[in-house]
N, C-alpha and C positions, 0 to 999 in steps of 0.2 A: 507699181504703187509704193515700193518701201520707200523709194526718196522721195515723194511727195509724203507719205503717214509720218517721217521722220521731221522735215522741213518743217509739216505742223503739228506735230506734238512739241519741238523749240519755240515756236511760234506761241503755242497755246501757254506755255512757260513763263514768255518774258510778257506776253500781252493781255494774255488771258481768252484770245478770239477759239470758241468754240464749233460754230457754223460747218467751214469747212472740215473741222476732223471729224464732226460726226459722220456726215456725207461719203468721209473716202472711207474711214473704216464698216459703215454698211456697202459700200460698194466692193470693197474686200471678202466682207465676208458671203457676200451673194458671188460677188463672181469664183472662189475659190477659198472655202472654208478651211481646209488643210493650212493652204501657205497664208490666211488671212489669221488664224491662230498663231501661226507660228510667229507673222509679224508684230502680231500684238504682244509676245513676251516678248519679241529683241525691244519692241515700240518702249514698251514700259518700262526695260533696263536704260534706254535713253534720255527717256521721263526723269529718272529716278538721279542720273549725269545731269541734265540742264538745272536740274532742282539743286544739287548740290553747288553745282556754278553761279546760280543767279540768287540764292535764297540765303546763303551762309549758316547762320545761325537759328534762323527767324523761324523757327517751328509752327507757328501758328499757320503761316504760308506753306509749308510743306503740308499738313493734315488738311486745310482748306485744298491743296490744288489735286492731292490723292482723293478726296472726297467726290470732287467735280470732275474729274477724268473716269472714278469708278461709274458714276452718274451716264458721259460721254459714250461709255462700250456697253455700259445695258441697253442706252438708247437705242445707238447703231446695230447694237445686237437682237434690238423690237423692232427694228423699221426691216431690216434681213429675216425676219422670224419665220418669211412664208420660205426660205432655202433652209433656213438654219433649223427648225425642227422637221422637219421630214429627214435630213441630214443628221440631225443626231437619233432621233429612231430608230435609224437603218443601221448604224454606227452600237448602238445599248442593244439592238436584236444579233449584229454578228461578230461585234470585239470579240476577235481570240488573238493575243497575243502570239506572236513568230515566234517559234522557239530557238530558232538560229542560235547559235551561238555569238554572244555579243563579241567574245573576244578572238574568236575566229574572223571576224567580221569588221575588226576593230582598224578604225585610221592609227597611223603612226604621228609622231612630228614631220618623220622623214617623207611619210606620203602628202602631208598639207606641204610642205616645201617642194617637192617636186613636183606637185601640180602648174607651180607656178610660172612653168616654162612652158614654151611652145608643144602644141601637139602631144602635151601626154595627158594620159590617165591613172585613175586611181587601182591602185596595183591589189587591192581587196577586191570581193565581192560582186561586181560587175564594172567591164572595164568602158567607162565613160566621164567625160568631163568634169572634174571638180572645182576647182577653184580660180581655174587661167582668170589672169584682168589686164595680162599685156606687160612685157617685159619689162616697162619703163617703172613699174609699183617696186621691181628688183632696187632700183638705182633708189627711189623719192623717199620710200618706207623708212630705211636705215636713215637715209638722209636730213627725215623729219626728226627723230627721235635722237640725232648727234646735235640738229641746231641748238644752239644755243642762247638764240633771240627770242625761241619758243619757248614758254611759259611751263616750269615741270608742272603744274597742276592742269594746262592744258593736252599735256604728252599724257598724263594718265587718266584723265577722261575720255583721251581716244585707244589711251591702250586697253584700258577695260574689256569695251564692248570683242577689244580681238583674242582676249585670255578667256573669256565668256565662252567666245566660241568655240575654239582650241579644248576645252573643255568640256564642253557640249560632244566632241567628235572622241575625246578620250576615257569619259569617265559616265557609265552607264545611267548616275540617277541622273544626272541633267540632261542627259540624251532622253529620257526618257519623259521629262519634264516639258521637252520641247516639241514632243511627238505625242501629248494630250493623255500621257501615263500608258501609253500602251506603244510595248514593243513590234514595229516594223521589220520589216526585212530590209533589204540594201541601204546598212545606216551609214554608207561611206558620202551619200551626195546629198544628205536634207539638206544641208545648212551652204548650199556652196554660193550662190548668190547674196547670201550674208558677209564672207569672208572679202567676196567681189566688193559690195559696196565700200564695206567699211576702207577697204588698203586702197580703193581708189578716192573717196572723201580726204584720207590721208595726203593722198598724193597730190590732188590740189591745192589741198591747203598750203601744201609746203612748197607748190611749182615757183611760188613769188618771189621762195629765199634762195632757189635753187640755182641762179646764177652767182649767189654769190658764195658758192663752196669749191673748194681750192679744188680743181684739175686733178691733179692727181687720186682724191680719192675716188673717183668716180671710174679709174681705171685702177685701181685699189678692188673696187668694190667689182667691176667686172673682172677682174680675176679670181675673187673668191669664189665667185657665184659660178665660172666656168671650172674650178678643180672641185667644187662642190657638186655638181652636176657628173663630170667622171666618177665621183667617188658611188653617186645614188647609184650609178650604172653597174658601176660595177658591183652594188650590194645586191642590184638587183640579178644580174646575172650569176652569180655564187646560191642565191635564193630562193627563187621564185621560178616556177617552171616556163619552159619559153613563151607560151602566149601569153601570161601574164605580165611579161615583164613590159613595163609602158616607155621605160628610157630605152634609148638606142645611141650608135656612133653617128646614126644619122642626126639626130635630132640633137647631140654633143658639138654635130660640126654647124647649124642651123642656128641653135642657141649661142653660139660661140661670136659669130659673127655679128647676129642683132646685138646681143651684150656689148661688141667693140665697138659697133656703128655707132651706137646712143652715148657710148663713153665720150666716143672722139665729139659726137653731136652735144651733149649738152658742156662739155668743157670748153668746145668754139663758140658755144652762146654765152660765155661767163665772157670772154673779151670782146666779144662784135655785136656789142648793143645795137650798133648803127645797121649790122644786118639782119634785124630782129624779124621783121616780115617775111624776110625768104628762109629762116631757119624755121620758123612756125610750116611754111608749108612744107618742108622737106620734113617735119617731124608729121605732121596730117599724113601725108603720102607715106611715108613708112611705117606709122600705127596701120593705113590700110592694109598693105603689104603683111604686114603682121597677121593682121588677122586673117587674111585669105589663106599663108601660107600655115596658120593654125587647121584650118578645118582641112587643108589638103592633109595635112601630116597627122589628122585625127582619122580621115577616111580611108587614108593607105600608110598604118603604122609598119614599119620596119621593113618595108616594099613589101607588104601579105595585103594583098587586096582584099577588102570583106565585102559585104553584100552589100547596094544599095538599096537604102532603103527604102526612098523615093521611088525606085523602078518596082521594086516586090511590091509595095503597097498599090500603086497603078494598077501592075497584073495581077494582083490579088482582084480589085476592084474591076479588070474587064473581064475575065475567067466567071465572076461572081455574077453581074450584072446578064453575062450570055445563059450560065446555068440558069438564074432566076426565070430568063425571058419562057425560056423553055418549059422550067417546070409549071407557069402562070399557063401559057398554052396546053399544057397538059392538063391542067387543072380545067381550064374551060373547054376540053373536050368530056374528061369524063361527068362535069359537070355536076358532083357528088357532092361537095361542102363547099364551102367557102371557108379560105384560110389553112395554113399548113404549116408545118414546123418542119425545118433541116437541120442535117446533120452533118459538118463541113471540115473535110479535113485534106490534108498534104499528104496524107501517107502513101508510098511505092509500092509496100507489101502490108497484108494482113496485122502480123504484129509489128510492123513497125510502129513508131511513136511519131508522132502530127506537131510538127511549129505552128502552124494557125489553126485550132480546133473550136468551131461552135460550141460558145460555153452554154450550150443546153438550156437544160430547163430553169437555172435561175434565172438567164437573163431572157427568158423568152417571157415571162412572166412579171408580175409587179414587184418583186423585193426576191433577194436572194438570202436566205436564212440560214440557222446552223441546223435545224429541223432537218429542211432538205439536204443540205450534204451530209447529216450524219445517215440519213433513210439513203441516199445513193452510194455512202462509202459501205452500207452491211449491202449493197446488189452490185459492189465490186466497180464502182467508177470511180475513176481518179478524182479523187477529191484532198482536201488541205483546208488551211487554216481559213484561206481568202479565194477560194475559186473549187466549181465542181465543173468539170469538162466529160466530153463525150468518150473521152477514153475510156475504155473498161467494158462501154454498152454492149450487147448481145444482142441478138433476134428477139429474145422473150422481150428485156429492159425497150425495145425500142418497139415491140408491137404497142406494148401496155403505156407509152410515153409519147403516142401519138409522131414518133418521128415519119413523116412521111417518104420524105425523099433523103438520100445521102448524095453531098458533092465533093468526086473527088479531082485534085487538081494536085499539081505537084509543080512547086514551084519553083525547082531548081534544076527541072528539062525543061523551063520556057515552051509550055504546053499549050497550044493556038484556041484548044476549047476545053474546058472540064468535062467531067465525065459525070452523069446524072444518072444515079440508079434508084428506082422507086423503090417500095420495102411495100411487099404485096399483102403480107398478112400486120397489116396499119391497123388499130383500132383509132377512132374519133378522137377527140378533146376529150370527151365523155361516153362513159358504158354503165348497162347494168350488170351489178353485177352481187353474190350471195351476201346476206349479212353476215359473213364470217370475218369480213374485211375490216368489219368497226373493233373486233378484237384481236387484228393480225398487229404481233410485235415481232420485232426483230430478234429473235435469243438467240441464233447464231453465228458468229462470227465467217463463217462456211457463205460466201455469198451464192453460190450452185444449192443448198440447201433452202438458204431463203427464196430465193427465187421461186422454186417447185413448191412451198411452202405458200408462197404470195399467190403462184397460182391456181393451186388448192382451195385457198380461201374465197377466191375469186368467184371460179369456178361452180364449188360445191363437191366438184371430183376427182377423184386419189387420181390424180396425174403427176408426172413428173419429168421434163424437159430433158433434164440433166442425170446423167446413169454414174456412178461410182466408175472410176478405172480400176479393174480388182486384177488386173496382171501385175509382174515382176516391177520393180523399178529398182536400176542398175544406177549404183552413185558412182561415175569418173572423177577422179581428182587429178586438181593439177598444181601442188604448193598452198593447198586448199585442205583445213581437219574444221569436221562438223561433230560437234558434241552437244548435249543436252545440260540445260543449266542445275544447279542440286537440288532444284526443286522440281525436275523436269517437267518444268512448264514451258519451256523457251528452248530455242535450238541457239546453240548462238556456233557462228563461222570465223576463220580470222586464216591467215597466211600462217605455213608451217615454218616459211624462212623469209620471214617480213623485209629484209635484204635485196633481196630478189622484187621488189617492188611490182610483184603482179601474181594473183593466182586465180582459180575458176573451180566451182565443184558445178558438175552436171548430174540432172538428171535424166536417165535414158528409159524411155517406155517403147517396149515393142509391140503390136498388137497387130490383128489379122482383122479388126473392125473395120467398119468403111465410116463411120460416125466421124467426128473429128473430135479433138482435142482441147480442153481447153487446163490453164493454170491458174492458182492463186499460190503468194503468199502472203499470208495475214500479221496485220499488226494491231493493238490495242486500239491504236489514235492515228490520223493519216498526219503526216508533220514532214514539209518539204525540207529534206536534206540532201542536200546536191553532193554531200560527202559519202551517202549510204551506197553500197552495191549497186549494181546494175543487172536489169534482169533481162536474157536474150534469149531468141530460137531460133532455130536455122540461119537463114539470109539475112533474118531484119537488122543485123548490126547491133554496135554496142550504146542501146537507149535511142538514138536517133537526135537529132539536132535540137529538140526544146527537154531532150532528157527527162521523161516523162514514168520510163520504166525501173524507177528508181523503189526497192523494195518497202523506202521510209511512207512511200504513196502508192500502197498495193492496188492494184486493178486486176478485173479479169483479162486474163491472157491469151491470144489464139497460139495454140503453137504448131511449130512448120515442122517439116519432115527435115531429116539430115538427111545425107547421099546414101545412106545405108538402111533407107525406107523407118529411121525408125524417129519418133518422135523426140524431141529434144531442148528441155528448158536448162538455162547454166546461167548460175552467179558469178559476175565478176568481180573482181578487186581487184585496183591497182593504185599507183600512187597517188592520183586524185582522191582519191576514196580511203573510209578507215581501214586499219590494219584487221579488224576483229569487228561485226556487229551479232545484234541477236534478234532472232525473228520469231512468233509463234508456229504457226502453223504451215504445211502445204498443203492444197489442195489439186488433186486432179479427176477432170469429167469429160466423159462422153456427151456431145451433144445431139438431142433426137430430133430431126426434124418435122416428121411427122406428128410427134407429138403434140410440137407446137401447133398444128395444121389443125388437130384435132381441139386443144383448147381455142384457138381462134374460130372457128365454128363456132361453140357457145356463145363465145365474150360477142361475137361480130354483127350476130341477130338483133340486140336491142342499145345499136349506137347509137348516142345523141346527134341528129343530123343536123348541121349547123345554117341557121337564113342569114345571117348577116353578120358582120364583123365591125362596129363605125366606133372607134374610139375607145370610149372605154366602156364598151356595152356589146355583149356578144347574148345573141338571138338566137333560138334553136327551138327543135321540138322533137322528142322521143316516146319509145313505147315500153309499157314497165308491164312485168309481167309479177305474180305472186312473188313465186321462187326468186325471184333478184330483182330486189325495191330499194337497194342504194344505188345512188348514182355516182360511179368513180369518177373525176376528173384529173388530170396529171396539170393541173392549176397548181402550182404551191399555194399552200395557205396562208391565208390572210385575213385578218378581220376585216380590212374594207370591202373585202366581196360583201356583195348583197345577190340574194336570189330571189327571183319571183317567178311561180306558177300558177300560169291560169288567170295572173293578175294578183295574184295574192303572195305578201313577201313569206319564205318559208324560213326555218332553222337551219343556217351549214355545222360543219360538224368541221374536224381532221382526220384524216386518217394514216396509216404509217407512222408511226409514233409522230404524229402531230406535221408530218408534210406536206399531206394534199388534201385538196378540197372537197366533198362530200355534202351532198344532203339524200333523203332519204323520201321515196315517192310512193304515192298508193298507186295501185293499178288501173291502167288505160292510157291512151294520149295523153299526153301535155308539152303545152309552150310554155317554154323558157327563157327567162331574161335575167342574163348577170351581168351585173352593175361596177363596178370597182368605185368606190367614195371613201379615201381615204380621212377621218378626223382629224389625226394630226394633221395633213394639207391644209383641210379647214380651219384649225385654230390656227397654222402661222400668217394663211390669207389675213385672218383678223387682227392677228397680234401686230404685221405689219400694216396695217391700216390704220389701227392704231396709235403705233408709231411717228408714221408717216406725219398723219393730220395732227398731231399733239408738237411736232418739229416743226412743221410750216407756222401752227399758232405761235410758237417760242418766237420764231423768227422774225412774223410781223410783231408781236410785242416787244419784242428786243429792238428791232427798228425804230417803232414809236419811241420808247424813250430815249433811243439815241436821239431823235428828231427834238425831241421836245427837249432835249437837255442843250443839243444845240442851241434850241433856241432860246432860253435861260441862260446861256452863257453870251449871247449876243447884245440880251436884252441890260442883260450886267456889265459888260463894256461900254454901252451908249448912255 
C-alpha cells in the first residue's frame, strides 16, 4: 500500500481529490495498524515535499490543505475504528517499552550500505533482510544525484525522505517517533521497505537519463562499490563474531560479477539505442536472476545451511494436528468436559529450553495483560516485556491453570508423531475454592514460597508442595568471582580474567532425597536480555535454541543430576554475554508429590464441569459448598466477561493481584453462563459505521455537485 498512499497523497496535493485516500488509509489501517502508522508519518513527510513543490509561497494553501488531510486520517481512522480501538486498548493495557539497549542494537551507515548487496543481512540484532532493492539502485542512485539535467530542488525533495530515514535507524528519538513513542525490540528492520521504495522511486526516475551517462562511470562506480564491499568484509570479519558476520568472499565474488554485468549492460545501452528491446529483456532476465540468487544466498549464507523454515512449520503443523487428533479422542472417551487447554513444547530433556512453546494462558484467553505476566513471573514463568510462555510451569502452576494435556515434539529429530502426555491431577477451567484467595497477594519474590502460599489460600490448609533444600551447597568456580553488592542486596558475578572470554560458577547440591529438585534465580523485573548469563544443568545444554534460560527472564528450573549423582545448576559467561551482571536471589526446593495429590483431593470435588464451549459463550454447572463460595477461574481477567447464574447476571471480581477471574456463589447447584462482550468492540463497530455511512453521503454529495456543476458549465458554453 505505501506506493499507492504516496501516488495519492501527490495526487491529493496538486488536485485536491480526497475519495481514494480516504479508502486506502482506512484500508491500512484495518489491515495492519503497526505499518499503517508508520506509513502515515513517512505519508505526511511526503505531504509536507509535494506542498513545498507545488505551493511556494502561498501559505493560505498550505494551512487549508494541512487542515483537510488532518480531517482525511480522522476519517479513515472512524471508518477503521472497529480494528483501531480494540487495537489501541490492548496496546494502553500492555505498552511496556523493550529495554534493550538502543545502542547495542543500533544500525550503522555501514550496515544500511551493506545491506544493499546481494544476500546479506543486517549484522545487529537479528540476522535478516534489511534494505536489498536490487543491485542496479547501486549504479541509478549516485547517478541521479551526479545528473545535472535534474533539477537541485528536485534532488532534495528526494533526498529528504532518505536522511529521514537514515535517521530514523541512527538516532533514538525519531526511532522512537516512528514506532508510536514506544521502544521495540529488533530496531534494525522497521523501516527497511521504506528505504526500498524510496532508492527505487529514485531509480526510475533517473532510468530516462541513464543512457545518457558516459561509460566509463558506470565502471567507475562498479569498482568503488566492489573495493567497498571487501573493505565491509573485512570490518566485518576483524569485528563481529562468526555467525554474525552477513558479508562473505562468497558473496564479494557474486557481487563482483552482477556489479560488472550491469556496468558493461547499461554502458552498451548508451550506444545501441537500435538494440534497445533486446537489452530490456536481458536486463528483466538478470533482475530475475538476481533475485532468486538473493534468497538462495539468504538461505544458505556462507555455505552454513540453516533450518528451513517452510519444512519446520509444515512439521510443526502435522506433529500438531496428529497430537490434537488424539487428545479430542481422548477427550470423547473420557467424556468429562468439553474443551481443554495444552501445553506445547520442543523440549529433548526436562530443563531444557523449547523454540516453539504454547504461549499459555494469555493467548488461550481474550487479552494478554501486564496483570497476568506480572501474577506468572511471581509463580516463576518465563515471562518479559511482550510474551508469558509455558516455560517455568510446574505440576502445582499447571494443575491450578487447567493445562490438561502437554505435547511434546522435537523438532530437530524429525519425529514421525508427538508424544501426548495427560497431566492427571488437572483441575477444570474452574474450582471452588476458600475465600482466602480474594486477599492472596504476591509479597514474595520466592516463586516456591508463593506457590505453597497460593495453595494455602486455596485450599484453607497449611500445605506446602515445595520443601526448602537445607543441605550444603558447594560453589565451583571456573574464571567466575561471586560477591554481594554494598548494600548486600544483590549478588552480582563477572569473569576474574575477562581475557579469557569465558567463565561458570556452579552450584553443586548433594542429597540422599528422592524428591527432585528444583531452581530459581530472581530478578526485580523479567527484561529479555540476550546478553545476560545463561543458566544450565546437567545435559540440557547452554540455554537451548530459543535461549530462554537467560537469568535477565528468571523461571523456575528442573534440575538434572551430573555423573556424580549430585544435582547441578551453573552460570555461564562468555563472550556473547556481559563480562559482569547482578542478580538477587537463589532459590532451591524439593518437590513433594504427594502433596500435591493430597491438595488436588480438595480443590478436585467442587469443579466447574463444563456443557458447552460455542463462541464466545462457555456453559457449565457446579457445586459450591459453605467452606469454598468463590469460584476460581484461570480466565485472565477482563471486564468483558459477563457472568450469569441461574439466569441471573452476577458481580466478577480479580483475583491474584488483579489476573484472574472470580465471582463468588452461595451454596448448592448452579448453571453458569460466561459471556465475553467486549465495549470497546462495541463502540468501534459504531464508530465505524459511523464513518462508513457519513463517507458514502460525502461522496454522493460530492458527486452531485460535480454533476451539477458540469452541468452549469455546459449550459454556459451553449
Amino acid at each position: 500500500m505505501l506506493p499507492v498512499i504516496v501516488t495519492l497523497v501527490i495526487g491529493y496535493v496538486k488536485t485536491g481529490s480526497w475519495r481514494r485516500l480516504v479508502l486506502a488509509y482506512a484500508y491500512q489501517f484495518v489491515v495492519m495498524f503497526y505499518s499503517g502508522y508508520i506509513i502515515g508519518i513517512f505519508s505526511f513527510l511526503i505531504l509536507l515535499l509535494t506542498m513545498v513543490w507545488e505551493y511556494g509561497k502561498d501559505w493560505k494553501k498550505y494551512l487549508t490543505c494541512l487542515l483537510r488531510f488532518t480531517g482525511i486520517v480522522i476519517w479513515a481512522a472512524l471508518i477503521g475504528a472497529a480494528v483501531l480501538l480494540p487495537t489501541a486498548g490492548y496496546l494502553l493495557g500492555n505498552s511496556v517499552d523493550d529495554v534493550s539497549s538502543f545502542k547495542s542494537l543500533q544500525l550503522t551507515l555501514l550496515d544500511i550500505y551493506n545491506n544493499l548487496f546481494l544476500g546479506e543481512m543486517q549484522s545487529v540484532d537479528v540476522v535478516i533482510p534489511l534494505v536489498y532493492s536490487g543491485i542496479m539502485v547501486l549504479f541509478l542512485v549516485p547517478v541521479y544525484f551526479l545528473k545535472r539535467r535534474i533539477g537541485a530542488k528536485e534532488k532534495i525533495l528526494f533526498a529528504v525522505p532518505i536522511i529521514f530515514l537514515v535517521f530514523c535507524s541512527l538516532w533514538q528519538p525519531l526511532y522512537i517517533l516512528m514506532h508510536g513513542f514506544n521502544a521495540p525490540n529488533y530496531f534494525g528492520f522497521k523501516f527497511s521497505y521504506f528505504y526500498s521504495f524510496v532508492l527505487l522511486a529514485v531509480s526510475c526516475r533517473v532510468w530516462e537519463f541513464s543512457k545518457e551517462t558516459c561509460a566509463w562511470k558506470y565502471y567507475a562506480l562498479a569498482a568503488v562499490n566492489i573495493i567497498l564491499y571487501y573493505v565491509v568484509y573485512l570490518l566485518q570479519k576483524n569485528t563481529l563474531s562468526e555467525e554474525m558476520q552477513s558479508s562473505s568472499l562468497l558473496g564479494w565474488e557474486f557481487n563482483a560479477i552482477f556489479l560488472l554485468f550491469y556496468a558493461v549492460l547499461l554502458s552498451y545501452r548508451k550506444d545501441k539505442e537500435d538494440k534497445k528491446r533486446y537489452l530490456q529483456w536481458i536486463l528483466m532476465i538478470s533482475v530475475c536472476g538476481e533475485l532468486l540468487l538473493n534468497g538462495y544466498l539468504y538461505n544458505v549464507r556462507q555455505g552454513y545451511a540453516i533450518v528451513d523454515s517452510k519444512d519446520m512449520i509444515q512439521l510443526t503443523d502435522r506433529l500438531l494436528v496428529g497430537a490434537l487428533e488424539r487428545i479430542r479422542q481422548d477427550e470423547q472417551l473420557r467424556g468429562e468436559r468439553k474443551g481443554f487447554r495444552i501445553q506445547c513444547t520442543d523440549i529433548d530433556s526436562p530443563g531444557a529450553s523449547a523454540a516453539y512453546g504454547y504461549r499459555g494462558l494469555g493467548y488461550f484467553s481474550t487479552v494478554e495483560n501486564r496483570k497476568l505476566r506480572d501474577a506468572l513471573f511471581r509463580l516463576g514463568y518465563y515471562t518479559n516485556t511482550s510474551l508469558c510462555a509455558d516455560y517455568g510451569g510446574t505440576a502445582v502452576t499447571r494443575m491450578l491453570f487447567s493445562q490438561d494435556y502437554i505435547i511434546h515434539f522435537y523438532l530437530y529429530q524429525q519425529e514421525s508423531a508427538a508424544l501426548v502426555e495427560r497431566n492427571e491431577e488437572c483441575l477444570s477451567l474452574g474450582f471452588m475454592v476458600a475465600e482466602g484467595v480474594k486477599k492472596y497477594q504476591f509479597l514474595s519474590e520466592d516463586p516456591f514460597d508463593n506457590q505453597n502460599l497460593l495453595l494455602q489460600s486455596m485450599t484453607g490448609e497449611e500445605t506446602a508442595c515445595f520443601l526448602p533444600y537445607e543441605g550444603d551447597i558447594l560453589l565451583r568456580s571456573d574464571n567466575m568471582i561471586m560477591t554481594m553488592d554494598e548494600n548486600g542486596l544483590k549478588y552480582l558475578i563477572g569473569m576474574d580474567d575477562p581475557e579469557l572470554n569465558k567463565g561458570s560458577i556452579s552450584f553443586v547440591m548433594k542429597t540422599d532425597s528422592p524428591l527432585p529438585l528444583y531452581a530459581y534465580f530472581s530478578e526485580d523485573t523479567a527484561i529479555r536480555n540476550d546478553l545476560s548469563p545463561r543458566l544450565v544443568s546437567g545435559t540440557s545444554g547452554e540455554g537451548g535454541w530459543f535461549a530462554t534460560d537467560i537469568l535477565s527472564c528468571p523461571r523456575v528450573f528442573a534440575l538434572e543430576k551430573n555423573g556424580a549423582e549430585q544435582y547441578e545448576a551453573s552460570i555461564i559467561l562468555n563472550e556473547n554475554t556481559l563480562d559482569a551482571y547482578f542478580f538477587n536471589q537463589y532459590y532451591f526446593y524439593h518437590y513433594d508429590e504427594e502433596r500435591l495429590q493430597e491438595a488436588y483431593k480438595i480443590l478436585e470435588r467442587h469443579q466447574m464441569k463444563i456443557i458447552s464451549v460455542e463462541g464466545d459463550t462457555i456453559e457449565a454447572v457446579v457445586t459450591v459448598d459453605a467452606d469454598a463460595p468463590v469460584l476460581f477461574t484461570s480466565i485472565p481477567y477482563d471486564d468483558g466477561w459477563k457472568v450469569s447464574v441461574d439466569g441471573e447476571r452476577i458481580e466478577t471480581f480479580s483475583v491474584l493481584n488483579g489476573a484472574f477471574l472470580a465471582v463468588e456463589l452461595t451454596s448448592g447447584e448452579h448453571t453458569l453462563v460466561f459471556t465475553y462482550d467486549s465495549k470497546i468492540n462495541r463502540m468501534g463497530w459504531i464508530l465505524s459505521g459511523i464513518g462508513l455511512l457519513t463517507y458514502i453521503v460525502s461522496v454522493w454529495i460530492s458527486a452531485r455537485r460535480e454533476k451539477a456543476d458540469g452541468i452549469e458549465c455546459q449550459t454556459e458554453k451553449i
